[in-house]
C-alpha positions in Angstrom: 99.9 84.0 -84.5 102.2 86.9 -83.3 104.3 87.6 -85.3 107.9 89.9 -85.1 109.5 91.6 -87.9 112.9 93.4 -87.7 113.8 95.2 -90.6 117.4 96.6 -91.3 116.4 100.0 -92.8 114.2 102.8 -91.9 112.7 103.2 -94.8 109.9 101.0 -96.7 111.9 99.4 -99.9 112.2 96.8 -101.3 112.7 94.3 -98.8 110.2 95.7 -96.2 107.5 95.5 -98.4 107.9 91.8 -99.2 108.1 91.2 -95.0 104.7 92.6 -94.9 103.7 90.8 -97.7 104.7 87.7 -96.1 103.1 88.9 -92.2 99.9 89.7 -93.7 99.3 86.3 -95.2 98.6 85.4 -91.5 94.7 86.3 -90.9 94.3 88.2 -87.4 97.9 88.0 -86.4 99.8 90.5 -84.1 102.7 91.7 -85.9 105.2 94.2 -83.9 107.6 95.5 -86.2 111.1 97.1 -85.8 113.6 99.4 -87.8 116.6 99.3 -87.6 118.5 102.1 -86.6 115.4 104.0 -85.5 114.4 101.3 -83.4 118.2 100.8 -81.7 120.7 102.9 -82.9 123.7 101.8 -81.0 126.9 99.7 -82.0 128.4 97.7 -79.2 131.4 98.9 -77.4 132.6 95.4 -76.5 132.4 96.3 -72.5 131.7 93.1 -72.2 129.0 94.0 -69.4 126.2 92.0 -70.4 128.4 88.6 -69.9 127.9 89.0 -66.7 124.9 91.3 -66.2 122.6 92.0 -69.6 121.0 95.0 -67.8 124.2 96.4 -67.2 124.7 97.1 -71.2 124.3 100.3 -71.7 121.8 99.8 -74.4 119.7 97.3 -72.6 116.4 98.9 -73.0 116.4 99.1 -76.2 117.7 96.0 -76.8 115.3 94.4 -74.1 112.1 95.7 -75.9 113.2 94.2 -79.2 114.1 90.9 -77.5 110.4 90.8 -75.6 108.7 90.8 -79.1 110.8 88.5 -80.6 111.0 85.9 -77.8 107.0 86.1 -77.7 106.5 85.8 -81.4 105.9 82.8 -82.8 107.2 83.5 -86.8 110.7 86.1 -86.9 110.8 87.8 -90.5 114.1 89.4 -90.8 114.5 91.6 -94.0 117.4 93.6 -94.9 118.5 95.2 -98.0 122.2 94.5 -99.3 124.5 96.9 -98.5 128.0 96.2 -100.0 126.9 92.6 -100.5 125.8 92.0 -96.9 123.4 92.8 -94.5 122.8 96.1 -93.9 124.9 98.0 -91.5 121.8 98.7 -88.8 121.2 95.4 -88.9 124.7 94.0 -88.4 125.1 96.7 -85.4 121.5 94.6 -84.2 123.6 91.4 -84.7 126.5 92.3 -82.4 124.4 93.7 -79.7 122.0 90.6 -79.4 125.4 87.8 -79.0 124.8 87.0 -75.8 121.4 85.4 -77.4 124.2 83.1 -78.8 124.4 79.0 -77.1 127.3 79.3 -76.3 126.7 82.5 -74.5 123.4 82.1 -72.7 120.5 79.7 -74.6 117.3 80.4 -74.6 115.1 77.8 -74.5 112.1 79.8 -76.3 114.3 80.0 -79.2 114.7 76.4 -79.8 110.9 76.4 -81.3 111.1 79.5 -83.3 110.2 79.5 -87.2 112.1 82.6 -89.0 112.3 84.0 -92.4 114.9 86.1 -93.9 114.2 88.3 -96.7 117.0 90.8 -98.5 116.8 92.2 -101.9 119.6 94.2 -104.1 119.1 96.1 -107.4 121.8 93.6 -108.4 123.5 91.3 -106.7 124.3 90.2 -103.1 121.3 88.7 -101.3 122.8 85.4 -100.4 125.5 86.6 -98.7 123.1 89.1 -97.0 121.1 86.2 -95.5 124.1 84.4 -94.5 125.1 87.5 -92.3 121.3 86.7 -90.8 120.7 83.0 -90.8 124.1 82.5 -88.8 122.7 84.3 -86.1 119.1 82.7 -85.9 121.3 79.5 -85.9 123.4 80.0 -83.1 120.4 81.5 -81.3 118.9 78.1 -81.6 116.5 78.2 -84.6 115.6 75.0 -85.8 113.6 76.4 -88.8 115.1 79.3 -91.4 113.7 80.2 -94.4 115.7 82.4 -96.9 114.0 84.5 -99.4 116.7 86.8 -101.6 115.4 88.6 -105.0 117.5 90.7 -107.7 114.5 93.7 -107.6 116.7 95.6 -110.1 115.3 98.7 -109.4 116.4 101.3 -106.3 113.2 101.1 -105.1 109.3 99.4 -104.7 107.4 101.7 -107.0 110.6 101.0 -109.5 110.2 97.0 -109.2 108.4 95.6 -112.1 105.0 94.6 -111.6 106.3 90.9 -112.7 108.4 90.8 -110.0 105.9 92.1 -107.2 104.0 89.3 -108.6 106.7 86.6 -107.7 
């Protein structure tokens, strides 16, 4: 199974460590993973370029090497941690560079058979709003099968989550 993750931090939390969790529950599977901002640290401009053009965005590379994996892969696992109640910023910058993925922009048919998985944790509160910021964007990029996976870790960090919690 190949297997994409795109994670909306550079660090290894919370959230990250639960995608891996998930990914490695797949014997011999190729996972390619990707963080977010490291991975693409540009915002769109809005040139509208890639309307007409993708390759004329100025952050098409990047953009194209992220979209390779996850066009390949069979299972996407989004994670993200809350930021403000919603995803995180890297990731929503990921979100408004990828809309021409959007149907109503430019369908893909590859998409249309994609399973996905979208995990986000918060010390508190927040997740579901998180994943909404996520799962809107799978769904207008045509995938028929989301999973949603938010947890309260109450802690700032993995080695501060209770070993209760890594449990579930």
């Amino acid at each position: 199974m190949k297997i994409t993750l795109v994670h909306g931090q550079n660090h290894k939390g919370s959230s990250y460590h639960i995608g891996r969790l998930l990914a490695e529950q797949f014997a011999d599977s190729d996972i390619k993973e990707f963080f977010l901002p490291k991975d693409l640290e540009h915002f769109c401009t809005g040139c509208c370029k890639c309307i007409s053009d993708e390759e004329k965005c100025p952050f098409y590379t990047g953009k194209r090497r992220i979209m390779e994996a996850i066009e390949g892969a069979d299972l996407l696992i989004f994670t993200t941690p809350t930021y403000c109640m919603r995803a995180s910023a890297p990731m929503k910058s990921f979100i408004d560079l990828m809309f021409t993925y959007w149907m109503s922009h430019k369908p893909r048919e590859c998409m249309f058979s994609k399973k996905a998985v979208i995990i986000s944790t918060a010390a508190g509160t927040g997740t579901r709003s998180a994943i909404k910021d996520i799962k809107n964007t799978l769904f207008y990029w045509g995938v028929p099968y989301i999973k949603e996976y938010g947890m309260a870790v109450q802690a700032m960090n993995w080695e501060q989550v209770s070993p209760e919690k890594k449990k579930k």
